[in-house]
FIRO-671251 format. One line per 2 residues: number of its first residue (from 1); their letters; for each residue z, x, y of N, C-alpha, C. Coordinates in pm, 1 decimal, always signed. Example, Ala and Ser with C-alpha at 12.3 -4.5 7.8 and 13.67 -1.06 7.14 Angstrom:
1> AS> +780.0:+1319.0:-569.0:+780.0:+1230.0:-450.0:+780.0:+1320.0:-330.0 ~ +708.0:+1285.0:-225.0:+714.0:+1367.0:-106.0:+787.0:+1290.0:+3.0;
This chain:
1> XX> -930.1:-1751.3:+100.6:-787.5:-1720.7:+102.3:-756.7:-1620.5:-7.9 ~ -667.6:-1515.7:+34.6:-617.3:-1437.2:-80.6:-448.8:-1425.0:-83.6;
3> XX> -432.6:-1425.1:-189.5:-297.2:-1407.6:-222.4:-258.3:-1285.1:-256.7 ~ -170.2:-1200.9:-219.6:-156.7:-1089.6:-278.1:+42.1:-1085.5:-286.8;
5> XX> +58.9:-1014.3:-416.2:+191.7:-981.4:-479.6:+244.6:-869.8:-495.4 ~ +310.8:-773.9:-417.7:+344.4:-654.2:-483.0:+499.6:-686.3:-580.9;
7> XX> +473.0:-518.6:-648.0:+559.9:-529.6:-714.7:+608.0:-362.9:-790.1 ~ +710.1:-326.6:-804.9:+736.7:-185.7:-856.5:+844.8:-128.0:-746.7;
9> XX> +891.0:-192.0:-654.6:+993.6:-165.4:-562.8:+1155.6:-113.9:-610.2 ~ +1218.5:-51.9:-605.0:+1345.9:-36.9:-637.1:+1421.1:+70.6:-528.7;
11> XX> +1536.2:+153.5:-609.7:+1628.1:+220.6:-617.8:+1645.8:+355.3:-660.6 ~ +1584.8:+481.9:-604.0:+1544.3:+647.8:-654.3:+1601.0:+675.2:-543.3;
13> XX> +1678.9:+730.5:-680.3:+1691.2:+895.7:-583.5:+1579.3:+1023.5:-520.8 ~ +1635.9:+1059.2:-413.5:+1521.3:+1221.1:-358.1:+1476.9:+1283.1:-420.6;
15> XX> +1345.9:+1277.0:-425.0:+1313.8:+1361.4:-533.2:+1212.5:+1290.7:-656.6 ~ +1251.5:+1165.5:-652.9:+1221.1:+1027.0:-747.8:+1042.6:+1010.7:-724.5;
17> XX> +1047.5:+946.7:-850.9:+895.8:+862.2:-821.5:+907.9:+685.3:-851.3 ~ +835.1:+618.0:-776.5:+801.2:+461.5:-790.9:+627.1:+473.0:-777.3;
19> XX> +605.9:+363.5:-864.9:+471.0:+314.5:-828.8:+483.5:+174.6:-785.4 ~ +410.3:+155.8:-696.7:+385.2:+26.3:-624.8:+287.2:-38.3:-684.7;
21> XX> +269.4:-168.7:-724.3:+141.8:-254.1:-777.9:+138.3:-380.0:-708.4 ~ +17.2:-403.1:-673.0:+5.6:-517.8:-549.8:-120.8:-587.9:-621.8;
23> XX> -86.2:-750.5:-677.1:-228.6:-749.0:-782.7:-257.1:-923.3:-675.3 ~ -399.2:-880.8:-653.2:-480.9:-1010.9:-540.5:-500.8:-1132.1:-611.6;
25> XX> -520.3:-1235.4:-614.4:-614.1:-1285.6:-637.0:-652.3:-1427.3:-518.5 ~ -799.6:-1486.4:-549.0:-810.5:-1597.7:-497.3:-951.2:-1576.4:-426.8;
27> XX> -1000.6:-1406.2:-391.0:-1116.1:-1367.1:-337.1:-1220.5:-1257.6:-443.7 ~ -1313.8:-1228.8:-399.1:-1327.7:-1080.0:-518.1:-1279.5:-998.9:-404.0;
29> XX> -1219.1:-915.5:-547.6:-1119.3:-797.5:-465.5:-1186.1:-709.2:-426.8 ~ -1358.0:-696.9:-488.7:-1397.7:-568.2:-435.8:-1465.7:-562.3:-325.7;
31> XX> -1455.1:-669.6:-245.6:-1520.3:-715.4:-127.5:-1438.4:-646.6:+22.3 ~ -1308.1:-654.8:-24.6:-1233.6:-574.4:+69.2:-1139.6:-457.2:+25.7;
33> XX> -1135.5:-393.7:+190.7:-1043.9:-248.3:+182.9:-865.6:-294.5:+147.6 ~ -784.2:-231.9:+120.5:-659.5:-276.2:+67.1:-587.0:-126.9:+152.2;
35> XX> -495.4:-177.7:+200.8:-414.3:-84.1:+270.3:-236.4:-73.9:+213.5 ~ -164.2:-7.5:+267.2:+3.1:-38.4:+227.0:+49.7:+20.0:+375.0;
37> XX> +145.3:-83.9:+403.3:+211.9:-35.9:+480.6:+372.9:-60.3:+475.2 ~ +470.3:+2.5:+546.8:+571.5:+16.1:+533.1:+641.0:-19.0:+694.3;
39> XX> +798.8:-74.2:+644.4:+840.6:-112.9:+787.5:+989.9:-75.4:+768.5 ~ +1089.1:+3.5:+827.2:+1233.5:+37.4:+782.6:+1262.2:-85.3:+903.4;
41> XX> +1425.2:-69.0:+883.4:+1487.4:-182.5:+1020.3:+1499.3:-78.9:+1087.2 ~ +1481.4:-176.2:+1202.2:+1478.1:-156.2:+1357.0:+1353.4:-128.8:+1383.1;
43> XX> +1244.6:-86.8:+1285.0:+1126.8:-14.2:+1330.8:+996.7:-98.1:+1300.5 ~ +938.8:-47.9:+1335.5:+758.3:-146.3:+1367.2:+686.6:-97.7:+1223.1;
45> XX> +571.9:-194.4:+1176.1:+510.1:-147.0:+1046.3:+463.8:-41.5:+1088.2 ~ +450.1:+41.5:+1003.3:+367.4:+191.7:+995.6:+263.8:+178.0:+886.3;
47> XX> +150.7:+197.3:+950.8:+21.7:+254.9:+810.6:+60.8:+397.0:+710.7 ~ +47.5:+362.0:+561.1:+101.7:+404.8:+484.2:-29.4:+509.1:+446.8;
49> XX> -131.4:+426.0:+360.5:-247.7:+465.5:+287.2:-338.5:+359.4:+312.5 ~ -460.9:+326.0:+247.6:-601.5:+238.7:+287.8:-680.0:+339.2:+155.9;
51> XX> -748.3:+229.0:+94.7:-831.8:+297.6:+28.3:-985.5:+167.3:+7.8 ~ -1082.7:+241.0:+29.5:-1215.0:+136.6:+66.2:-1282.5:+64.9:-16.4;
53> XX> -1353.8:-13.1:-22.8:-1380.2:-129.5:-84.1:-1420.3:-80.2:-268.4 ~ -1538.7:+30.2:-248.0:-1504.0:+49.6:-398.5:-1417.5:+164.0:-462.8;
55> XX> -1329.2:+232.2:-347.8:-1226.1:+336.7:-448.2:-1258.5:+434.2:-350.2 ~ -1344.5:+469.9:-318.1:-1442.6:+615.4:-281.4:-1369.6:+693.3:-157.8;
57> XX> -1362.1:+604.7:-77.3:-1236.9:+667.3:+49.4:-1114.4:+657.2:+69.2 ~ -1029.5:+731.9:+97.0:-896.8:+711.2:+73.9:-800.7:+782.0:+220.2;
59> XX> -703.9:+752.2:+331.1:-666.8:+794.6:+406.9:-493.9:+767.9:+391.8 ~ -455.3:+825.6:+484.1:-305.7:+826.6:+417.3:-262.7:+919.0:+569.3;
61> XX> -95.0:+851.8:+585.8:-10.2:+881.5:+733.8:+15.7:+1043.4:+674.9 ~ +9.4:+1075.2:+760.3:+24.5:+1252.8:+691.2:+177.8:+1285.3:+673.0;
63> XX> +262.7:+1227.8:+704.2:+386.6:+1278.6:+639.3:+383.6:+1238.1:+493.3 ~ +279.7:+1166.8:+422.7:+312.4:+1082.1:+253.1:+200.7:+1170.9:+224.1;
65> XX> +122.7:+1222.7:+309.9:+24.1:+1336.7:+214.4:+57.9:+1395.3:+114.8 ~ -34.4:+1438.5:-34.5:+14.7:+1472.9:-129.5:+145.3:+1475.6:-174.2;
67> XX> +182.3:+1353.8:-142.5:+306.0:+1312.5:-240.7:+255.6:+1134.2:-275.0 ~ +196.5:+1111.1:-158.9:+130.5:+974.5:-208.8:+12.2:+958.1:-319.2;
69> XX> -4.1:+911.5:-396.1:-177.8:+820.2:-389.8:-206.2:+695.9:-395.5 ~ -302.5:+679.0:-339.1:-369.4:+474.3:-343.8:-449.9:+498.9:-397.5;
71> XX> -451.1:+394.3:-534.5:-558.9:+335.7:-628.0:-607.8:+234.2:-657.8 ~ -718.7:+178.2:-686.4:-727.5:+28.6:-748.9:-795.8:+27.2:-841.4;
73> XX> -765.0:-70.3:-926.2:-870.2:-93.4:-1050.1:-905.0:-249.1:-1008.2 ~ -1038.5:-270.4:-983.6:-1127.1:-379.2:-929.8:-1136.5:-446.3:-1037.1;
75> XX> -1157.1:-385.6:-1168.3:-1173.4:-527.8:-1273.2:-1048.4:-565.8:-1315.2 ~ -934.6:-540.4:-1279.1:-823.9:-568.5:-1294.0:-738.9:-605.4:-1156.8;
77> XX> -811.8:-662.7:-979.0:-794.1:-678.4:-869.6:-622.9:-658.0:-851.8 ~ -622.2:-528.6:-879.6:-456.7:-456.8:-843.1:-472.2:-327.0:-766.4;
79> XX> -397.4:-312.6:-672.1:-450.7:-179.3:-572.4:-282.2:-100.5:-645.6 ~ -314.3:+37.2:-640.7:-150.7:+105.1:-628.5:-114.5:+178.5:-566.3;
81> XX> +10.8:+210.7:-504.5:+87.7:+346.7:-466.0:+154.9:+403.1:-544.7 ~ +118.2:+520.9:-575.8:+179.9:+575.7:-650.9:+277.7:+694.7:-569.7;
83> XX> +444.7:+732.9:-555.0:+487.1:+783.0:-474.8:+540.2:+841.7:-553.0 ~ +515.4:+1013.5:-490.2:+638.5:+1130.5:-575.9:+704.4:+1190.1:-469.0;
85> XX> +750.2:+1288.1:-501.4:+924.1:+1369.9:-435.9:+901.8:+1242.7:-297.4 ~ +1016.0:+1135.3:-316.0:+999.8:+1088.4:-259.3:+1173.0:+1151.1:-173.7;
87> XX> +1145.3:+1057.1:-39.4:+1220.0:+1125.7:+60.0:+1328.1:+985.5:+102.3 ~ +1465.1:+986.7:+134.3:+1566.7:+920.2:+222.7:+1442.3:+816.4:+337.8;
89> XX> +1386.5:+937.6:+430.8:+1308.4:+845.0:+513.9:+1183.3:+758.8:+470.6 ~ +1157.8:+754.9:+366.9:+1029.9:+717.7:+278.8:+1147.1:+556.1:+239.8;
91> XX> +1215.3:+527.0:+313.2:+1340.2:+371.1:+257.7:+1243.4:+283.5:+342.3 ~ +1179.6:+200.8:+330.0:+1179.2:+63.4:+368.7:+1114.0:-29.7:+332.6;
93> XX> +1088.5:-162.8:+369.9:+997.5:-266.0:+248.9:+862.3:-220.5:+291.2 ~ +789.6:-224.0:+181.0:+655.7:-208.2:+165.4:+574.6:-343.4:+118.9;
95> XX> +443.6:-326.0:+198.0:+356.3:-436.5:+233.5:+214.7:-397.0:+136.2 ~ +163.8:-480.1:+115.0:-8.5:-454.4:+122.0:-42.8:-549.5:+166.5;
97> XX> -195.3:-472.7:+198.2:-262.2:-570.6:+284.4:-426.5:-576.9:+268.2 ~ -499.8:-688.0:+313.5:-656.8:-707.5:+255.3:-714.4:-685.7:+382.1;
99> XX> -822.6:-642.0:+388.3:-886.0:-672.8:+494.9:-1048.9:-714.6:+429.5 ~ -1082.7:-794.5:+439.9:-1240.1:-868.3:+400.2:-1284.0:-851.2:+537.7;
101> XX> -1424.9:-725.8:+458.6:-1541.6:-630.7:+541.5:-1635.2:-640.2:+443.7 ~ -1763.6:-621.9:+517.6:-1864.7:-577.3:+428.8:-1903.8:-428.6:+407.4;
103> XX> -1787.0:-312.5:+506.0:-1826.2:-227.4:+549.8:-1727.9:-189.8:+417.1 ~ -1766.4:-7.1:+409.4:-1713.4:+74.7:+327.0:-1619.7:+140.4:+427.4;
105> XX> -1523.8:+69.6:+432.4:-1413.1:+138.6:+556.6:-1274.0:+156.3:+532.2 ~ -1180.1:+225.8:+585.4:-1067.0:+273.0:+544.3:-980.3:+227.4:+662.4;
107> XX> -974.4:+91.4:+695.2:-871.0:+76.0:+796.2:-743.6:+119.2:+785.9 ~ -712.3:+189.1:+902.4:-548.6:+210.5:+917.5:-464.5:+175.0:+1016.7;
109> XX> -467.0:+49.4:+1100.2:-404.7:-27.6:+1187.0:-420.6:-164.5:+1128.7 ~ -318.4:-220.2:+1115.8:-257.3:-320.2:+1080.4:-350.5:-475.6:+1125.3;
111> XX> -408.0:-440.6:+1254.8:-441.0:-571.7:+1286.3:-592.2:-577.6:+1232.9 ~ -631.7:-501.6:+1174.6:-742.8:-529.9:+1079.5:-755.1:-605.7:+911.9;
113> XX> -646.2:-587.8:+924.2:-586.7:-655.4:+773.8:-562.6:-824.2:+799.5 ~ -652.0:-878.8:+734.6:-639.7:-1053.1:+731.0:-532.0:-1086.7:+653.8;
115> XX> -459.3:-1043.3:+533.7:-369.8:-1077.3:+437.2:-236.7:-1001.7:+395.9 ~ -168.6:-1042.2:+400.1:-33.5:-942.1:+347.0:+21.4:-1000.6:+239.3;
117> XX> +123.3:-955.5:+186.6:+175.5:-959.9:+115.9:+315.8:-987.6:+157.9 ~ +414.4:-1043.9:+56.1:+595.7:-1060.8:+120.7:+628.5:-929.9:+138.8;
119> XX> +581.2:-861.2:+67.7:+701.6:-688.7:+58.7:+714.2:-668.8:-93.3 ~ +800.9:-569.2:-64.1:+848.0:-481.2:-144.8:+944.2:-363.9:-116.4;
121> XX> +1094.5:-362.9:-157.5:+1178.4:-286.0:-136.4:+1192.8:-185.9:-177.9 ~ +1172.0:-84.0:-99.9:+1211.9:+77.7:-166.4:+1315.4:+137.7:-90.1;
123> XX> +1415.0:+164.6:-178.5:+1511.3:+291.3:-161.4:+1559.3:+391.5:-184.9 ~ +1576.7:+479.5:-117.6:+1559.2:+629.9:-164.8:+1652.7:+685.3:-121.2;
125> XX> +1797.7:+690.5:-190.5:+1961.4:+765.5:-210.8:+1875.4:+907.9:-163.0 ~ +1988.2:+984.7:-145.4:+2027.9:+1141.3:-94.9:+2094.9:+1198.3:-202.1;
């Protein structure tokens, strides 16, 4: 079983930066890939970023391209998003998620992920 917590969610304006911190515990963290995803209302989760079991691969929804990055520090089992010029449509709660693989893989669909997280609220004024 893993537990995971994000945290770093708020209130920016366009233009703004937040970092997201999502810290595991209960498994070794470096056993699995860690993803983020995001869900506004009315709308279905969307894959955010994924980054692979030890750091090395990293994929990301191409509208958050280079304005995103996903990181983790494994001896410290915390994955991050780090988000700049962030955007109005970039508003909704944000997730992470585990997926326990033995593979060096970068999932980016949701139903590969065994664990989530509650969320995390981001909003982003005009």
């Amino acid at each position: 079983q893993v537990q995971l917590v994000e945290s770093g969610g708020g209130l920016v304006q366009a233009g703004g930066s937040l970092r997201l911190s999502c810290a595991a515990s209960g498994r070794t963290f470096s056993t699995y890939a860690m993803g983020w995803f995001r869900q506004a209302p009315g709308k279905e989760r969307d894959f955010v970023a994924a980054i692979s079991r030890s750091g090395g691969s990293t994929d990301y929804l191409d509208s958050v391209k280079g304005r995103f990055t996903i990181s983790r520090d494994n001896a410290n089992n915390t994955v991050y998003l780090q988000m700049n010029s962030l955007k109005p449509e970039d508003t909704a709660v944000y997730y992470c998620a585990a997926d326990f693989n033995p593979l060096e893989r970068v999932p980016t669909s949701s139903q590969r992920y065994d664990y989530w997280g509650q969320g995390t609220q981001v909003t982003v004024s005009s």
